[in-house]
N, C-alpha and C positions, 0 to 999 in steps of 0.2 A: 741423486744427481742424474741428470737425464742427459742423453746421448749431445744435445746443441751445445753443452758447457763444455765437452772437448773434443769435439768434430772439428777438423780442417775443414776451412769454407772456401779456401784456394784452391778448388779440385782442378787439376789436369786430366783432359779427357783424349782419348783420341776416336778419331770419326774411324767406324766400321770397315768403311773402303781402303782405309791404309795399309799397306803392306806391316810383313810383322817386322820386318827392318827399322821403320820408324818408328814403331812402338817401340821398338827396344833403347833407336837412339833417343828417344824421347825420354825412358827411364834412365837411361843413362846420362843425359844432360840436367834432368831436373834430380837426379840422385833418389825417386823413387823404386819401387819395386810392384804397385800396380795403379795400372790403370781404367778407371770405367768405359765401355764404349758407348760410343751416340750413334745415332743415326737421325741424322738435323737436332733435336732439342731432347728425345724421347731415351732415355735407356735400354741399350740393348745387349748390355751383356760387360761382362769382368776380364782382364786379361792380365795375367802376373807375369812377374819376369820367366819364374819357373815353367810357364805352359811354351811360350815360346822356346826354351834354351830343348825341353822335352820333343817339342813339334819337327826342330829342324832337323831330329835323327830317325824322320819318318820318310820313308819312301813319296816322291812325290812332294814336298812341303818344301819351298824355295824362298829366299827373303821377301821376293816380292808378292807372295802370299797374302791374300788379305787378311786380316784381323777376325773376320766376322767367322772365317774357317775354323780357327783354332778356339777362340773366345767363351767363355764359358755363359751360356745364354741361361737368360732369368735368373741372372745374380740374386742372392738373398739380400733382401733391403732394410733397411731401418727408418723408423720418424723420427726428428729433430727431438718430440715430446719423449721418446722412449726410454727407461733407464738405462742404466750405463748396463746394470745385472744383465737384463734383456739382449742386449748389445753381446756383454763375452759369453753368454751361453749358446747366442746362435753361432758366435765364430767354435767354440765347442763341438759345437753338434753339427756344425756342417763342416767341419777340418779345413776352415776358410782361415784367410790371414785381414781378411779385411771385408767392410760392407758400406755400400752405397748409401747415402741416407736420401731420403726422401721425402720431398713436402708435397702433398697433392698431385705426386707425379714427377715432380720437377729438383732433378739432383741440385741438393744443395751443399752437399757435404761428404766427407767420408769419412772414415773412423776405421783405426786398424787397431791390432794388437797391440801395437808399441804404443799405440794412445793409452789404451788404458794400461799396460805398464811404468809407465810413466804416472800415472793418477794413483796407482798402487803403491810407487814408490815414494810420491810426495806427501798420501793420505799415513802412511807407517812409520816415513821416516820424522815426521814432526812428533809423534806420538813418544817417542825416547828421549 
């Protein structure tokens, strides 16, 4: 099975220049927990609910802080073609909860943990 059979293609992004205020009310209005960032069309980086909740008990780090401050730059990515295997070993190996997919550059999608928990669940639970 490869990573486009169950990637969300509805990504919510937020632009780099935002404060982390918006990012957060944005996770919290869309009932996510992360978000990729842009800057115009290009990916520039991951931002979880956790980095923000961690960032604002830092000296100097105020809501209206931008995104690109805290953000986690050069997200690890995936291709739409890639398996699913490939997919949970890099969330694995990189202690990530989710990864940006990418088509010649251009987010298309994103894939997290509960994705494939959910594919684990449905691939077993039919099997009894």
């Amino acid at each position: 099975m490869q990573v486009k059979d169950i990637m969300i293609t509805r990504v919510i992004t937020v632009n780099n220049r935002k404060s982390i205020a918006d990012a957060l009310a944005i996770m919290n209005d869309m009932n996510i927990r992360r978000l990729p960032v842009m800057e115009g069309n290009r990916l520039v980086g991951m931002i979880v609910q956790h980095d923000i909740e961690k960032a604002m008990h830092r000296p100097g780090i105020i809501p209206e802080t931008p995104v690109e401050w805290i953000m986690s730059k050069r997200p690890v990515a995936v291709a739409p073609e890639d398996d699913i295997i490939r997919a949970a070993e890099l969330l694995i190996t990189h202690k990530i909860s989710g990864l940006p997919v990418l088509d010649n550059g251009e987010l298309v999608g994103i894939i997290s943990e509960i994705d494939i928990l959910k594919l684990f669940i449905e691939t077993f639970a039919h099997k009894n």
